[in-house]
C-alpha positions in Angstrom: 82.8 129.7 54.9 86.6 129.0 54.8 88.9 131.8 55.4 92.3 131.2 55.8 92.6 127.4 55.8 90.1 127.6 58.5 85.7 126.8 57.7 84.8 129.1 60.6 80.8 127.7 60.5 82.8 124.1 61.5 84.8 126.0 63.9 81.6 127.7 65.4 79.8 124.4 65.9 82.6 123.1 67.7 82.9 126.0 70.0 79.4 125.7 70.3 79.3 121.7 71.0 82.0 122.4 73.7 79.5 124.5 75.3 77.1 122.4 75.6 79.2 119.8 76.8 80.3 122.3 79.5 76.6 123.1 80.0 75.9 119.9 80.9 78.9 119.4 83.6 77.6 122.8 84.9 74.3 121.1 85.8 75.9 118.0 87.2 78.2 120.3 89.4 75.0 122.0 90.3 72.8 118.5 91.8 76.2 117.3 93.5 76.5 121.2 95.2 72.9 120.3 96.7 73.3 116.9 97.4 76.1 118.2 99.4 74.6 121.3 100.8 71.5 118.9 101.8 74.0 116.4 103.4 75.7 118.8 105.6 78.7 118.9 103.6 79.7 122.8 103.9 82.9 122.6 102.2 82.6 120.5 99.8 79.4 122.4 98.6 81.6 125.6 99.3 84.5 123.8 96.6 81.3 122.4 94.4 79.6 126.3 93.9 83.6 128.0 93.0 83.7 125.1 90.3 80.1 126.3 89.5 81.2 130.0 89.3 84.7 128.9 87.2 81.8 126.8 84.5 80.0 130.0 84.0 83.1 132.0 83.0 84.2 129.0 80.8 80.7 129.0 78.9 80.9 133.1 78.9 84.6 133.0 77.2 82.8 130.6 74.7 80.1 132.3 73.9 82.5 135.2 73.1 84.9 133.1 71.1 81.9 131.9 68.6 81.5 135.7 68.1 85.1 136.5 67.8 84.9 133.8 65.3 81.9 134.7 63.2 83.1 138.2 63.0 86.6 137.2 62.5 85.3 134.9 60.1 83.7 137.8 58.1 85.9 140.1 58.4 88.4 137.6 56.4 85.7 136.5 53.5 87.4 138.7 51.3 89.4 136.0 49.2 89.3 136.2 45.8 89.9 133.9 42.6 92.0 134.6 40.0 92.0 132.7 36.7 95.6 131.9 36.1 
């Protein structure tokens, strides 16, 4: 629906498209933290698992943006048209 100038279910998909996109990095940030864990690479593994940690808020804040949206989006559906 469009509320305000804004079509919140294309705004939800792009919130939700960024997520995955973030998704994805996560998992890459995950292999490298183990292929530097497994290669004796403390710190770097140590700086890999923080960026892991700073992913998951990222996709939590998300996830709570698409619902801020949706309800948001809801709560605004209450144009109306007037024959003029």
């Amino acid at each position: 629906m469009c509320s305000n100038g804004v079509n919140t279910l294309q705004l939800r998909a792009t919130i939700e498209q960024i997520n995955e996109a973030v998704a994805l990095t996560r998992r890459w940030t995950h292999r490298s933290y183990h292929s530097a864990e497994n290669g004796l690479l403390p710190k770097t593994a140590g700086a890999l698992q923080q960026v892991q940690s700073l992913l998951d808020e990222a996709r939590a804040l998300l996830d709570e943006a698409g619902e801020l949206a949706e309800r948001e989006g809801t709560a605004a559906d209450t144009a109306s048209v007037q024959l003029v």
